[in-house]
C-alpha positions in Angstrom: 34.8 -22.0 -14.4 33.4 -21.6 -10.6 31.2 -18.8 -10.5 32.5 -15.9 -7.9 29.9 -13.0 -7.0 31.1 -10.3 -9.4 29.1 -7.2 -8.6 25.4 -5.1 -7.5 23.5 -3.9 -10.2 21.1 -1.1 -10.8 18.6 -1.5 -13.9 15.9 1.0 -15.0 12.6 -1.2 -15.2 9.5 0.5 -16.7 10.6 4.0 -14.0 11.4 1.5 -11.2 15.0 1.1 -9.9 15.3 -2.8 -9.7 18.5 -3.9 -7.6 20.4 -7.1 -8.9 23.6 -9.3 -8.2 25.9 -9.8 -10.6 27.8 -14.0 -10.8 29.9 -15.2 -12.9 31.0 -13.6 -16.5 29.7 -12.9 -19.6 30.3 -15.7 -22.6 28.9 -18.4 -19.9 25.1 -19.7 -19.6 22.9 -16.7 -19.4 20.6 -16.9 -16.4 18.0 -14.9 -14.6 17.0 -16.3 -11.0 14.0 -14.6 -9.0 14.0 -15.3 -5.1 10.6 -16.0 -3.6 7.8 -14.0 -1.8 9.2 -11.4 0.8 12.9 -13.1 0.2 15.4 -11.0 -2.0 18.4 -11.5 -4.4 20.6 -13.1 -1.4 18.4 -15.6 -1.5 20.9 -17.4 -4.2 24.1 -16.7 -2.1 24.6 -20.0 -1.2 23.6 -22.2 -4.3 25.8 -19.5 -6.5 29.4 -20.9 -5.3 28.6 -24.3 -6.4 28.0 -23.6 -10.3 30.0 -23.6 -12.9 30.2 -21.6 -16.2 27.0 -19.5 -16.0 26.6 -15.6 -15.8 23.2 -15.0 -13.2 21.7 -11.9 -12.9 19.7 -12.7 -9.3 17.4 -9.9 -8.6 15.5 -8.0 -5.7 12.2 -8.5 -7.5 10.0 -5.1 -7.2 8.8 -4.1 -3.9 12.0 -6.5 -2.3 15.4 -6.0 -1.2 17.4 -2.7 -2.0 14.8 -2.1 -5.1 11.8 0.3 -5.5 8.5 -0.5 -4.2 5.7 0.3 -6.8 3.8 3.4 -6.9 0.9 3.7 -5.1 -1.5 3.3 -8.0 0.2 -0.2 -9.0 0.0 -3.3 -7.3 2.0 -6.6 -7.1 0.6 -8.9 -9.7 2.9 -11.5 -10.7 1.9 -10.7 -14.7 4.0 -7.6 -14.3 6.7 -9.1 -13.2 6.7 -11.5 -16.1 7.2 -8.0 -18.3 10.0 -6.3 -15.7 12.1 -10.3 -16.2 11.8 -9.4 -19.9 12.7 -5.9 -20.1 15.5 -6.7 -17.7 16.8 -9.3 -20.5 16.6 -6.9 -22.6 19.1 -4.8 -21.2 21.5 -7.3 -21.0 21.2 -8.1 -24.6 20.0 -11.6 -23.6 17.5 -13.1 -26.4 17.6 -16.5 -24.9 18.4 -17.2 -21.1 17.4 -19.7 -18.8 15.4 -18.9 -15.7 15.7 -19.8 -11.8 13.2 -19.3 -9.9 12.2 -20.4 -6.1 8.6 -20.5 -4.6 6.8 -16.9 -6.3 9.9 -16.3 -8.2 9.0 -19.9 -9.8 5.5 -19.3 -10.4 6.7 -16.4 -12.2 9.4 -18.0 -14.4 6.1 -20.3 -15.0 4.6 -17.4 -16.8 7.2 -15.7 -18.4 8.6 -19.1 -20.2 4.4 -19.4 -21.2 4.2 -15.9 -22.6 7.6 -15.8 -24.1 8.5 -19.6 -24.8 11.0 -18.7 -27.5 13.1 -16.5 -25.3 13.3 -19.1 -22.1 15.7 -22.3 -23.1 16.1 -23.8 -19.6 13.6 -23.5 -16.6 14.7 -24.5 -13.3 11.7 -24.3 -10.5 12.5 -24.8 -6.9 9.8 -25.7 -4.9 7.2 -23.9 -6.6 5.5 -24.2 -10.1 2.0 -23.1 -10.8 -0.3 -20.7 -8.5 -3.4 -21.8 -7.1 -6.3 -21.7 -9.6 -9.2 -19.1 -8.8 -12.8 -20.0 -9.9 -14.9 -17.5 -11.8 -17.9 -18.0 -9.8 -16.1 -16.5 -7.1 -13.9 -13.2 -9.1 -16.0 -10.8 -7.8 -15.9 -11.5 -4.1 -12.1 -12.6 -4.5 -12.0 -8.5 -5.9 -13.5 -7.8 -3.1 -11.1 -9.1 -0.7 -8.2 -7.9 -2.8 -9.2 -4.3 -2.7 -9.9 -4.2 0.6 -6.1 -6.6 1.9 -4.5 -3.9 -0.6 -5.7 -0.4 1.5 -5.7 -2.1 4.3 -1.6 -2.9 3.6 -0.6 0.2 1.6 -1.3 2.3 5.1 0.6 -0.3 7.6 3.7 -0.2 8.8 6.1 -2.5 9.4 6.5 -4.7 12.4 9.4 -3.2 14.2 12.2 -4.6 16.6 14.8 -3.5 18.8 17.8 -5.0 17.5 19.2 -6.9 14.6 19.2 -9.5 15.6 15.6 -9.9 16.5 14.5 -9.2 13.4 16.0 -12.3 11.9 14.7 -14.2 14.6 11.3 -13.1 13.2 12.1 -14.7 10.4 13.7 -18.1 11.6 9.8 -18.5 13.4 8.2 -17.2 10.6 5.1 -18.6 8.7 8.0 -20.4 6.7 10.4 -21.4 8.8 14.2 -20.7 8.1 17.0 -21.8 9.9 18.9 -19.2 11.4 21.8 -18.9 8.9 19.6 -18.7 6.1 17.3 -16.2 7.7 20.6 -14.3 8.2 21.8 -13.9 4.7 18.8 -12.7 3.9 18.7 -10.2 6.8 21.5 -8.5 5.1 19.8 -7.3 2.1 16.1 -7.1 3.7 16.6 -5.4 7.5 16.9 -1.6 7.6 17.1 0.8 10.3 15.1 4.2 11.1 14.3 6.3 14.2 11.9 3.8 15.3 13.8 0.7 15.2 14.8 -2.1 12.4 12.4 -3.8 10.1 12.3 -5.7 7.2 11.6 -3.2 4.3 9.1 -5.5 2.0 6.7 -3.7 0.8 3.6 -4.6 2.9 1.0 -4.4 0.2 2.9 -7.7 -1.1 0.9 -9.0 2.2 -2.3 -8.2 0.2 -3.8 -11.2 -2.0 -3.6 -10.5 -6.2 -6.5 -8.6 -7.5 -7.2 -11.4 -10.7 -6.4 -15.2 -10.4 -6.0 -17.1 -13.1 -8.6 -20.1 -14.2 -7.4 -23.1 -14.5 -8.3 -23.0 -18.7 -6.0 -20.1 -18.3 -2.7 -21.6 -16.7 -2.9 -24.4 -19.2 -2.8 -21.9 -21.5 0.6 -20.7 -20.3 2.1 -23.9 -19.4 1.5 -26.0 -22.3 2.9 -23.2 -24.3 6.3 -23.7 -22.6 9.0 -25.4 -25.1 11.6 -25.4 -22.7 13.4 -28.1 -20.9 12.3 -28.2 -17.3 13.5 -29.1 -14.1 11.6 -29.2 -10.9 13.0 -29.5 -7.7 10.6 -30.2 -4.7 11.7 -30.6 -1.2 10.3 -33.6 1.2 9.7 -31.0 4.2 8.1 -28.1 2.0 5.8 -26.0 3.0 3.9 -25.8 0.1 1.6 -28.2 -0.1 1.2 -30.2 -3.6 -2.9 -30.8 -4.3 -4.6 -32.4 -7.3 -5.4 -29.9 -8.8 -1.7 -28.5 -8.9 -0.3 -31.4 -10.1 -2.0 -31.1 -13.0 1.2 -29.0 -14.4 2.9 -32.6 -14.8 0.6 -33.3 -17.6 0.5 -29.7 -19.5 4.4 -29.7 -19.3 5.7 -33.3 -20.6 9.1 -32.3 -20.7 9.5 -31.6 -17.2 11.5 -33.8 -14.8 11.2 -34.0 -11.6 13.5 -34.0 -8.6 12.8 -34.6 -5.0 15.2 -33.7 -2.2 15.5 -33.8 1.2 15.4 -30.4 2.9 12.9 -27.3 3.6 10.9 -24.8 1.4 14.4 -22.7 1.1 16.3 -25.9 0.8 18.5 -24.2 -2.0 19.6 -21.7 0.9 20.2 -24.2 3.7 22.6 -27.1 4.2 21.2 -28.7 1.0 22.8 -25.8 -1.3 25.5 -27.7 -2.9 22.9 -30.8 -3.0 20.4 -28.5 -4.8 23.9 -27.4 -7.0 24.5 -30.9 -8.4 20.8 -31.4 -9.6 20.6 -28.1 -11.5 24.7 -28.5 -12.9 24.1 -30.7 -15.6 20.1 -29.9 -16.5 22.4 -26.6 -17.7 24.6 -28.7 -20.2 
């Protein structure tokens, strides 16, 4: 059965309103999918029409799209997401699923299949799988920074622009570039409009670095506790560069298998959606 976009949704996420799209229909393949940094839900809008027999729940991760920011004494640590993906399969009565995630929304899918392995039976990463390790020598100054990015955010405001249009222009010459469609579809769930003009209405404290980074002892920790199958899909013209030390993933998840396509860091949004479709199709069974 093609999968047709079937409605928004509102869920209730530890006090947080967190806004979600709704594919496909319940009976099919069970997924979750979580867009990347400063992205939202639309950021599956074009990979969706190419799938078959699934039931997605894409969502505007905290602090994104048309859901809440946090409160002012939270911050944007991916570890909480990992418990707002959970509590959000909770509520759909989901106690295994498979997860999609792209860029951040990938690292996170990361740690929520490591902390709750026996709940996550597929994993599909797009360009994005494990976050850069942090050295201990350096925590405190690193704490340092991340107070000080995360003040310095929480009283900024937005970049504003005249028009519509300009504002997704911002985005197609971003510090990830995104062709103009893409940045578009996007546009539509991210631009809003005040009395001072139109802006994208990201939280800007998800501007500010993370107060704790992981050691690299402790995302081997997580990842070689993932029992799911596992597909990565990296793109030839990312913008995330692939080190050493990242790669080391390939040999704390065995399982995983490894795709590489031809397209961009949002490749899964641009003319490679149906590409990207065909890959991820049968990894689903």
């Amino acid at each position: 059965m093609a999968v047709d976009f079937v409605r928004e949704r509102e869920f209730d996420v530890n006090g947080l309103k967190i806004s979600c799209k709704e594919w496909g229909r319940p009976g099919y393949t069970p997924i979750i999918a979580l867009h990347g940094w400063l992205d939202n839900a639309a950021s599956f809008d074009n990979l969706m029409p190419h799938l078959n027999n699934i039931h997605l729940i894409a969502m505007d991760m905290a602090g994104h799209g048309l859901s809440d920011h946090r409160s002012a004494d939270s911050s944007y640590e991916p570890w909480i997401d990992v418990g707002e993906v959970i509590s959000l399969a909770d509520q759909m009565l989901w106690e295994d699923f498979t997860l999609l995630g792209h860029s951040r929304g990938a690292i996170i899918s990361g740690l929520v299949a490591g902390t709750f392995p026996e709940r996550v039976k597929n994993l599909v990463l797009i360009d994005g799988y494990v976050p850069s390790f942090h050295s201990e020598k350096k925590a405190a100054n690193h704490l340092r920074r991340a107070i000080k990015e995360n003040r310095r955010f929480a009283s900024s405001s937005p970049t504003y622009f005249h028009d519509f249009e300009r504002a997704i222009q911002a985005r197609v010459s971003g510090f990830v570039p995104l062709t103009y469609a893409a940045a578009s579809t996007l546009a539509k769930r991210g631009v809003f409009e005040d009395q001072n003009g139109f802006f994208w209405g990201n939280d800007q404290r998800l501007k500010a670095t993370n107060h704790i980074r992981f050691s690299e002892d402790q995302l081997r920790g997580f990842f070689e506790s993932i029992i799911s199958n596992v597909l990565l899909i990296r793109a030839e013209n990312s913008a995330i560069k692939a080190t050493d030390i990242k790669d080391a993933i390939f040999e704390w998840v065995p399982q995983m298998r490894i795709e590489k396509m031809n397209g961009s860091h949002h490749l899964h949004l641009e003319e490679q959606a149906e590409d990207v479709a065909r890959v991820i199709q049968p990894f689903l069974g």
